[in-house]
N, C-alpha and C positions, 0 to 999 in steps of 0.2 A: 509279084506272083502271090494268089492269095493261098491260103491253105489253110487246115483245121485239122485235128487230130481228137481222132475216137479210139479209145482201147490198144493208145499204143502205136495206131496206123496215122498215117499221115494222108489226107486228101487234101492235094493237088489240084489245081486248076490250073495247070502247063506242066510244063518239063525243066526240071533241075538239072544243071549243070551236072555229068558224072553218071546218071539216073543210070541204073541194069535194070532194063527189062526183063522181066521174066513171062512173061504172057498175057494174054486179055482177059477181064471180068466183063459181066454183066448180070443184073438183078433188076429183077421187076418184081414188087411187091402187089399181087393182084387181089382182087375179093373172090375167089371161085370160094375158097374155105374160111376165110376170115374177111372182115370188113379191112376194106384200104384206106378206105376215105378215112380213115379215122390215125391213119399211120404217120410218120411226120420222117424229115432228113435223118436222123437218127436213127430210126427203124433200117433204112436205108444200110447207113454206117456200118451198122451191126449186124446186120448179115455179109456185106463185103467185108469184113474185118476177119471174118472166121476164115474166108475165102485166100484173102492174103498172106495169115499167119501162117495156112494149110502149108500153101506154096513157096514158105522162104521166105518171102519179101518186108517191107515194112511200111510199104507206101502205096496209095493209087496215083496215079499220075495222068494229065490227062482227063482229069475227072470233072465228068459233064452227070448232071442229074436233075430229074426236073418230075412233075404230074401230069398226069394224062387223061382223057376220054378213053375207056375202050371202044366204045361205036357200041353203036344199039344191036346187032347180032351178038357181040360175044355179052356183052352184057346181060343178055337175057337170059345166061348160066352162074351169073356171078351175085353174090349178096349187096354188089354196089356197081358206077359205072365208071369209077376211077382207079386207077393204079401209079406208085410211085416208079419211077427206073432210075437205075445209076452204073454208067459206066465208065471204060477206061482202060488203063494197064497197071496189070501188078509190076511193082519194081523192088529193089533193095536200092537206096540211099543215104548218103552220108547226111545226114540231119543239120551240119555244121552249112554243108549248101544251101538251104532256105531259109540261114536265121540272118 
């Protein structure tokens, strides 16, 4: 199972044995006010991280995240025509289950 950890949180690509869900995330990092294109996984991280701490938890799980097209209609509002997304579920975790 692979995983990385930013600021503490733990992302997840599956499900740890034990995992408490506590509910779902989701971010999109778009250009409507800032450029995206220019943003990286990290950016990503750092806005779900805030997300997770808010919530209790210590980990995403479940965690899918990737780049996109917006299509040529919304783009025509935005400073660029990409946005990054990441989603999943926030959990609390025992740490000792992924090492």
């Amino acid at each position: 199972m692979y995983y990385s950890k930013h600021n503490g949180i733990y992302f997840i690509e599956g499900t740890p044995a034990g995992a408490r869900i506590i509910g779902n995330i989701s971010t999109v990092l778009d250009g409507v006010f800032r450029n995206a294109q220019l943003k990286t996984l990290d950016d990503v991280k750092e806005e779900m991280s805030l997300q997770v701490w808010r919530s209790g938890g210590n980990a995403v799980v479940d965690f899918k995240y990737g780049q996109r097209s917006m299509g040529f209609w919304r783009s025509l509002f935005s400073l660029d025509n990409v946005c990054w997304k990441g989603e999943g579920k926030i959990a609390y975790i025992d740490p000792a289950a992924i090492s």
